[in-house]
C-alpha positions as CSV (number, residue, x, y, z in Angstrom):
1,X,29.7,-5.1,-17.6
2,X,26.8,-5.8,-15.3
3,X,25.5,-4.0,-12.4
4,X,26.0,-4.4,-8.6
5,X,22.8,-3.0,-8.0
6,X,20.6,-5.5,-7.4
7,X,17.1,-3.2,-7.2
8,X,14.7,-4.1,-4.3
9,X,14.1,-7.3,-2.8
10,X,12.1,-7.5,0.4
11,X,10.0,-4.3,1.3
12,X,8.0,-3.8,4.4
13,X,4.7,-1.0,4.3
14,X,3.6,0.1,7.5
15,X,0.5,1.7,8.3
16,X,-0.3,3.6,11.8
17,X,-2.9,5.4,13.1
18,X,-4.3,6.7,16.5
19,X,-7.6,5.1,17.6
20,X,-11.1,7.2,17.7
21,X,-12.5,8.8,20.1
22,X,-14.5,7.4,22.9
23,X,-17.7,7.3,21.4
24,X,-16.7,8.1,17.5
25,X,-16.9,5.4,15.0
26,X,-13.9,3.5,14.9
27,X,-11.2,4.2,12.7
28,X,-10.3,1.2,10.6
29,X,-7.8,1.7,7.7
30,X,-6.2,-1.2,5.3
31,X,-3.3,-1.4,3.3
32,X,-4.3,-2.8,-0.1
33,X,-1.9,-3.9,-2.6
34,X,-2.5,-5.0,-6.6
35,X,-0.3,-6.9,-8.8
36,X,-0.1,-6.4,-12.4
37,X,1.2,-8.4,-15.6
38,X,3.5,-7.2,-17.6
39,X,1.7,-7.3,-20.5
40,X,-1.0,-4.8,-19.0
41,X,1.0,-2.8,-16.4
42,X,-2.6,-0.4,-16.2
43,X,-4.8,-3.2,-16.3
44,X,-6.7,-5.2,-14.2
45,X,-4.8,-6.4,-11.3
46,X,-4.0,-10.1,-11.6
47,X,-4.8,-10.4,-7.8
48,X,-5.3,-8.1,-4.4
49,X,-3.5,-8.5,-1.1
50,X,-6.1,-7.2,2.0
51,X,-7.5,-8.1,4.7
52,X,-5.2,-10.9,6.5
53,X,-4.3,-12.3,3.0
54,X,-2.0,-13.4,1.1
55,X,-1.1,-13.1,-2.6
56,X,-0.9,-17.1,-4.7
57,X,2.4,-17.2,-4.8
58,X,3.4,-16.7,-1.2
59,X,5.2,-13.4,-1.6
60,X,3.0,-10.2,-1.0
61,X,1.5,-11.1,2.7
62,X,-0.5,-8.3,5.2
63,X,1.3,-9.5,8.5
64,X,-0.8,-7.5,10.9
65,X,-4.5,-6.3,10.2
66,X,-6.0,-3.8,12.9
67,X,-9.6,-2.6,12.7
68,X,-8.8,0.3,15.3
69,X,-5.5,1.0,15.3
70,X,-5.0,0.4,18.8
71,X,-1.7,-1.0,19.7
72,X,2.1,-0.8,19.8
73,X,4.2,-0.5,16.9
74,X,2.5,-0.4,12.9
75,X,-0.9,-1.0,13.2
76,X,-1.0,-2.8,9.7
77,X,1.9,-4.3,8.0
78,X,2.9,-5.9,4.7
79,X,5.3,-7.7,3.4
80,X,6.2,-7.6,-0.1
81,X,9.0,-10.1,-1.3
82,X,9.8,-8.8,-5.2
83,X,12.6,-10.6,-5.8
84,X,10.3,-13.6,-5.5
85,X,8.0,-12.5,-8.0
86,X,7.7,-14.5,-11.6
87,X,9.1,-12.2,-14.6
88,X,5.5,-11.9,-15.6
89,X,4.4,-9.5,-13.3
90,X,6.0,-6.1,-13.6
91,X,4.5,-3.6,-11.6
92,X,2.8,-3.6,-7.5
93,X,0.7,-0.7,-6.2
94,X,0.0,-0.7,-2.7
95,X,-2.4,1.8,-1.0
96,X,-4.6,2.4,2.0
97,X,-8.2,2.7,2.4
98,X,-10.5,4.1,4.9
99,X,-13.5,2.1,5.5
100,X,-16.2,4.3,5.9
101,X,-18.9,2.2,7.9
102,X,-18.9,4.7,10.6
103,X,-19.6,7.7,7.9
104,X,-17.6,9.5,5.3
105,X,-14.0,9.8,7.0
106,X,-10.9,11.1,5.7
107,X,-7.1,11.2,6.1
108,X,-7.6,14.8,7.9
109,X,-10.3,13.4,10.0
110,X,-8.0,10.5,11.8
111,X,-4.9,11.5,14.5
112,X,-1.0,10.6,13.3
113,X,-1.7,8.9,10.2
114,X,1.7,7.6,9.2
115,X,2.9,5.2,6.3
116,X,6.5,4.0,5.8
117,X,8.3,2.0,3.4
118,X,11.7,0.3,3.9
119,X,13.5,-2.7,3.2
120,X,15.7,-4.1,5.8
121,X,16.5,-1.0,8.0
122,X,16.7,1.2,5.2
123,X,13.8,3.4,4.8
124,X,12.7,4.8,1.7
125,X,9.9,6.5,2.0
126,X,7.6,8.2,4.8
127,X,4.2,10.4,4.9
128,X,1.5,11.4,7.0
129,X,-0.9,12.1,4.5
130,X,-0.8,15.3,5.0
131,X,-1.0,15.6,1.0
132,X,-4.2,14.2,0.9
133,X,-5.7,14.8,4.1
134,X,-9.2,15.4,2.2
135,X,-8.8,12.2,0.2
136,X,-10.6,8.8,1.5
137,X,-8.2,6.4,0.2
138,X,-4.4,6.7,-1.1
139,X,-1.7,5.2,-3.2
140,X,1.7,5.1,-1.0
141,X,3.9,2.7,-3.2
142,X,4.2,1.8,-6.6
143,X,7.0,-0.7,-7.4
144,X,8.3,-0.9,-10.9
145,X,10.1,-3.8,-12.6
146,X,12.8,-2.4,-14.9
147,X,14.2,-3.3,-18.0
148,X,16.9,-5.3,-16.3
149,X,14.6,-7.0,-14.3
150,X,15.8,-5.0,-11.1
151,X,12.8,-3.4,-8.7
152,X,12.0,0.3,-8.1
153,X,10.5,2.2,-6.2
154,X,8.2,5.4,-7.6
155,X,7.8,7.5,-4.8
156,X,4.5,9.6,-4.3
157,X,1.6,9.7,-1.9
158,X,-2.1,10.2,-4.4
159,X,-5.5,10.9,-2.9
160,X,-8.6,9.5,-4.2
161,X,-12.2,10.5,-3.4
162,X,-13.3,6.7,-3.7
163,X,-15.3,4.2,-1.8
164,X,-13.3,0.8,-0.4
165,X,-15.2,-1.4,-2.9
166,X,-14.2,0.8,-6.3
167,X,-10.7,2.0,-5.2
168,X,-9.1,-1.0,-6.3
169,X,-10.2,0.0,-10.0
170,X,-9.0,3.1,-10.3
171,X,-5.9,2.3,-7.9
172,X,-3.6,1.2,-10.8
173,X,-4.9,3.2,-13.4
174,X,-2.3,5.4,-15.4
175,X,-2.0,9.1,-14.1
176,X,-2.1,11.9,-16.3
């Protein structure tokens, strides 16, 4: 007997955040997200999604890219379309980094921070960093191809103490 469940297909991440100060460096967060193989699901990503890109393929895309979070609505957004993806890639990490041009910042440091996940109208996961409010950059989604080839989401907001250019090396790395 099969399953009806057909895991995740099309995800949306959502990033907001209140603009500095008059005066203070701007605030300028991005969403980040890093594809693995299946072969080396801790690896080395086989590409990055930032900064008004778009993954090869067409099917991870950052919609909207704000360096100040001024704005209605999510001030960055990505799409992620798993059911698109080729059977060779089994695992996505998505997370936000704060650049830090303006001096060291961190989640604390910035007004209604908020991430969301959903898919469709469904949400499946929220946080306002809170967590990690002395952290620089975060994971806020790891998606995880399962045996049946179906998408998951492993829920969990983690901090890291990490400048933009390294956090994409230790973004994906296995937690102990």
């Amino acid at each position: 007997m099969s399953s009806l469940n057909k895991g995740l297909r099309k995800v949306e991440v959502a990033l907001k955040w209140d603009p500095s100060p008059i005066g203070a460096p701007v605030h300028d967060l991005d969403l980040i997200a890093a594809t693995y193989q299946a072969e080396d699901p801790y690896g080395e990503p086989a590409y990055l999604v930032h900064f008004d890109s778009r993954s090869p393929d067409g099917t991870i895309t950052l919609n909207r890219d704000s360096r100040t979070g001024q704005g209605f609505g999510p001030d960055e957004a990505m799409t992620l379309e798993l059911e698109r993806l080729a059977p060779s890639y089994a695992r996505v990490v998505v997370g936000v980094v704060i650049q830090q041009s303006g001096g060291r910042m961190t989640f604390g440091d910035i007004a209604n921070t908020a991430v969301s996940v959903s898919e469709g109208y469904t949400s499946l996961a929220d946080d306002d960093f809170a967590g990690v409010a002395g952290s620089t950059a975060a994971t806020v989604a790891e998606f995880t191809r399962s045996e049946a080839g179906e998408w998951e989401l492993q829920e969990g907001v983690a901090g890291f103490d990490t400048e933009p250019e390294s956090f994409t090396d230790v973004m994906g790395k296995k937690r102990a």
